[in-house]
N, C-alpha and C positions, 0 to 999 in steps of 0.2 A: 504493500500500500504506500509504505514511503517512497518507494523508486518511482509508484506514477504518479506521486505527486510533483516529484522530482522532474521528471521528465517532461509531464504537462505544463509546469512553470517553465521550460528551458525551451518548448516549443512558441508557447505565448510571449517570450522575450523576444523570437524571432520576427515576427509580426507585430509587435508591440506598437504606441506611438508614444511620442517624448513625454505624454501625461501618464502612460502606463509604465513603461520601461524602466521609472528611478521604482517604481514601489514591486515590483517583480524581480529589480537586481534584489533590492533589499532581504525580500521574502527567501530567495536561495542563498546568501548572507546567510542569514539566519538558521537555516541548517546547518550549514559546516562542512566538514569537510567531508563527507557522503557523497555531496553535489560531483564534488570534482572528477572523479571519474567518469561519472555520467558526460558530463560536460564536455572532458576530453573526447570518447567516443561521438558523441553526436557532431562537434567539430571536424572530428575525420571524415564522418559521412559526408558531411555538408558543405563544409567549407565555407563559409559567409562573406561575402565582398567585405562588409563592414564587420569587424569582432568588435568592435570598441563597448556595445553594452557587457558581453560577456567575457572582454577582458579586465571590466570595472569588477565581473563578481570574481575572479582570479585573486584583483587587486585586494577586494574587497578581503577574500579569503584569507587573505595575507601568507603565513608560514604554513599554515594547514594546507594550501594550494601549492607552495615553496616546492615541496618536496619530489612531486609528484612533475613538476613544469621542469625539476631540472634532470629528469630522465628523460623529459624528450628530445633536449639540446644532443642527444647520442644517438636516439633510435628514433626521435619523431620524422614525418615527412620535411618538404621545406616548409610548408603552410604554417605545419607545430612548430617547427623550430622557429619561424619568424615569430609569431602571440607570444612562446613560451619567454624569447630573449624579453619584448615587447611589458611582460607581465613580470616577468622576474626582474627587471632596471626598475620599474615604478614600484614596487615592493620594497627592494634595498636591499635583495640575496645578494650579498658579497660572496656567498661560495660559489654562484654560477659564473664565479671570474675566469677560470681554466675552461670551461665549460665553453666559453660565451666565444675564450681566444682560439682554442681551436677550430669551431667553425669559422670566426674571422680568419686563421690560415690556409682552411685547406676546402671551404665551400666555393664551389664554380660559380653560382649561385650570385651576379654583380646586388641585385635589390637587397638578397638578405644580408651581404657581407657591411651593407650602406649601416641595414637597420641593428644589427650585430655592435656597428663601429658604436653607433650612437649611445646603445644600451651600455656597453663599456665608458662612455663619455659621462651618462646619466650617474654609474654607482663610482664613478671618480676612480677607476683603476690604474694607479698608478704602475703596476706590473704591465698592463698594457701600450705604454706609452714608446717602447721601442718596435711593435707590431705595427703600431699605428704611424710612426715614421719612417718606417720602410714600406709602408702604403700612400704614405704623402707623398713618395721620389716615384714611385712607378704605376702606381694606381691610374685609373683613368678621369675624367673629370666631375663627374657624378659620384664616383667613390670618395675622389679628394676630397669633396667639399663635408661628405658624412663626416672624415676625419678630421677635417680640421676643425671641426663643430666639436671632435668630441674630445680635441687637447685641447681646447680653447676649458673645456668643462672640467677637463682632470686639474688643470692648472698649473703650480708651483712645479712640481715635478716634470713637467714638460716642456719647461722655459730654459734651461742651460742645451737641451738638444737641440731646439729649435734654433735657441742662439747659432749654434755650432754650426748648422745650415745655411743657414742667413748669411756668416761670416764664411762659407767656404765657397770660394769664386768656383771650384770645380763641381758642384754640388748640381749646378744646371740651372738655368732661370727659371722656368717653371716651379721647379722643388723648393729654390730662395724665394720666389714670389706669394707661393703656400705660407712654406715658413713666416715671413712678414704677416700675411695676413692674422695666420695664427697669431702672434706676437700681440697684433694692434689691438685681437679683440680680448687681451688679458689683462686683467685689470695690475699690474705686476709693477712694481719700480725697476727692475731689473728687464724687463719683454721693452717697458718703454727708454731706458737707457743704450737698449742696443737698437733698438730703432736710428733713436735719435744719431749717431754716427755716422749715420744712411742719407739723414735728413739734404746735408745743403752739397751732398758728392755730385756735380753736373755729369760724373762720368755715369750714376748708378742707373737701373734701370728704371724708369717711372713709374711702374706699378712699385715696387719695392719704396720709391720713393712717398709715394701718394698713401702706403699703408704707416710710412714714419709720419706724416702729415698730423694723421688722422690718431694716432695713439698719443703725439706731441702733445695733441691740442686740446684733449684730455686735463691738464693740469689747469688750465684755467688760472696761470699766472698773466699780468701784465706783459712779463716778458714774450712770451708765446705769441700773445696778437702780435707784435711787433713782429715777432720774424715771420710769420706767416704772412704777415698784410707787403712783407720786401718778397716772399714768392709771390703775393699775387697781383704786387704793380711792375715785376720783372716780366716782361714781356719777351725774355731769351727762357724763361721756362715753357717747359711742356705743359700743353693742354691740361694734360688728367692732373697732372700737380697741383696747375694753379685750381681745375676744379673743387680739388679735393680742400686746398687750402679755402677758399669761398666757404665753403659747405660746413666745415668745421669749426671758421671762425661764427657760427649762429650763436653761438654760447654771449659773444659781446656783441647781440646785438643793442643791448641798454648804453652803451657806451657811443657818446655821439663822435668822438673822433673815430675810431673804426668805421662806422655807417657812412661819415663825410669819405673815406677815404673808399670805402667798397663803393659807394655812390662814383664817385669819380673813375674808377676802371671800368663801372660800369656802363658810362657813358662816352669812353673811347673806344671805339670798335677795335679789337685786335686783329691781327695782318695773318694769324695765325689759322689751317685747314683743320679741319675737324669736323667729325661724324651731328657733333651735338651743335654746331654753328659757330662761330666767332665767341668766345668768351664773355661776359657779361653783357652781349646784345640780349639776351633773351630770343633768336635769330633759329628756328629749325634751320636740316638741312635743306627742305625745298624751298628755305626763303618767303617764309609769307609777306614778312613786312619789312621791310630794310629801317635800318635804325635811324636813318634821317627825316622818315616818315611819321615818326612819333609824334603825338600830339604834346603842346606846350602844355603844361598843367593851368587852366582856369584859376586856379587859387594865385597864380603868379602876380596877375591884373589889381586883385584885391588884396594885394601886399601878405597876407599871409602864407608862408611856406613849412611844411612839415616833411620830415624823412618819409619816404616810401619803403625805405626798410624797416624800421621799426617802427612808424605809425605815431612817433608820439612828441619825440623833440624837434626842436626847429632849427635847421641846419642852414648855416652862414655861410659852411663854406661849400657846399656845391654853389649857392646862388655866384660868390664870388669867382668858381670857374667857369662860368655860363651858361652853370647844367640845369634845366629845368628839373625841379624836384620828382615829376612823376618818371622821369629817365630811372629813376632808383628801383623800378618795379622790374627793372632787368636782374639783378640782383636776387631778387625772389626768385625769378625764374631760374634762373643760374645754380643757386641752392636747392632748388625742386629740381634740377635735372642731375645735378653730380650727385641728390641720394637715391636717385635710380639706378 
């Protein structure tokens, strides 16, 4: 009698809708760990496009489910093994760590090795962070990015290798270009000090350079606007650089000297080719509107002028270099296209 009640709740999950589904996880909750075998089987049969209700009662199950998810990381299909890593990381079984890295080395399998990486990224395994950097040099691009999602998530223990990459020129750009990225997205003194060394090299390569930008500009010191605002009225820098510096400098946008100074690049068209258009035009590639075609801002006439960047102070010195205030709304654009 309990199997079909069992059973009958785990078909009606199937079919459930969002009002039914939290109070039917709940209810198989609530039995225990009985469910789970059941639940494994009917998963075999079935196979569901979506698991996410019934990897919530997995979740839910917590250690009682633990046990039994991490015999399938051996003998399940790939289906089980993708739910099992999937339910075993949001849980926090640190013993499916072995478990989790031999499918990461030896499944053919590109989607599960992705969803594998990540689960090792989610329970912070530090023992996996040399598998996962011999998957950042050779992996393909869909895989990398699993990985570098999931050193970004282990951390501290993965910021002296990544260093090591970053700093070996024979390492290949590609794998230094990962490395960087990894680096910028860790919140580290150490990820952003070796950045930084990368930062004003005209020799380095610009995405490398554009992920030192981007970690830089993080600290939110004074000093920081400063160099970043000489990348981005240098007009001998690369495109993606100066984008990245624009985009990064939004943290000051309250500071009306920055805004005067972003204002003003923004109203000189640069000389420079690019996918995204001329640099602070606001300018697609098909060219809709050429930036001499800008209308004068109305507010000009009735002596009032306001930043277009931030909306709120009154900026002296665009008026002083003969930028009509609404020119500033190239800026925005500029920052809405370098965080695509």
């Amino acid at each position: 009698m309990h199997d079909n009640r069992i059973l009958g709740l785990i078909d009606r999950l199937s079919t459930a809708d969002l009002e039914q589904g939290p109070g039917i996880e709940a209810a198989l909750i609530d039995i225990g760990e009985p469910v789970v075998l059941p639940l494994i089987q009917w998963l075999r049969t079935r196979e569901p496009r979506d698991p996410k209700p019934y990897l919530s009662v997995f979740i839910g199950l917590g250690q009682s489910a633990a046990r039994h998810l991490f015999l399938l990381l051996s003998t399940g299909s790939l289906y089980e093994i993708w739910y099992a890593s999937q339910a075993l990381a949001r849980i926090g079984e640190r013993a499916a760590i072995p478990g989790l890295l031999i499918v990461l080395n030896t499944a053919e399998d590109e989607s599960l090795r992705e969803q594998v990486a990540v689960a090792l990224g989610q329970l912070g395994a530090a023992e996996a962070v040399q598998p996962l950097l011999h998957l950042l040099v050779v992996a393909n691009p869909g895989l990398r990015m699993s990985v570098a999602a999931a050193l970004a998530r282990i951390g501290p223990p993965a910021v002296d290798p990544l260093v090591r990459i970053l700093d070996d020129l024979g390492a290949g750009v590609q794998s230094r270009r990962a490395a960087a990225h990894v680096l910028a997205d860790m919140d580290d003194e150490r990820a952003v000090e070796a950045l930084g060394t990368h930062l004003d090299d005209r020799l380095e390569d610009s995405d490398i350079r554009a992920s030192a930008v981007l970690a830089f500009g993080r600290s939110g010191e004074p000093a920081v606007a400063a160099r970043l605002l000489r990348i981005v009225e240098d007009r001998a820098e690369p495109a993606r650089v100066r984008r990245q510096a624009i985009s990064t400098l939004s943290p000051w946008r309250h500071d009306e000297y920055t805004c005067a100074r972003l204002v003003s690049v923004a109203a000189n068209r640069s000389e420079e080719p690019s996918d995204h258009g001329p640099v602070g035009t606001g300018i697609g590639r098909h060219g809709r509107q050429s930036e001499r075609s800008l209308p004068r801002c109305p507010l000009r006439a009735r002596g009032t002028h306001r930043c277009g960047y931030c909306g709120k102070r009154v900026l002296t010195a665009c008026l002083d270099r003969g930028v009509a205030p609404d020119r500033a709304g190239a800026v925005d654009r500029t920052v809405a296209r370098a965080a695509r």
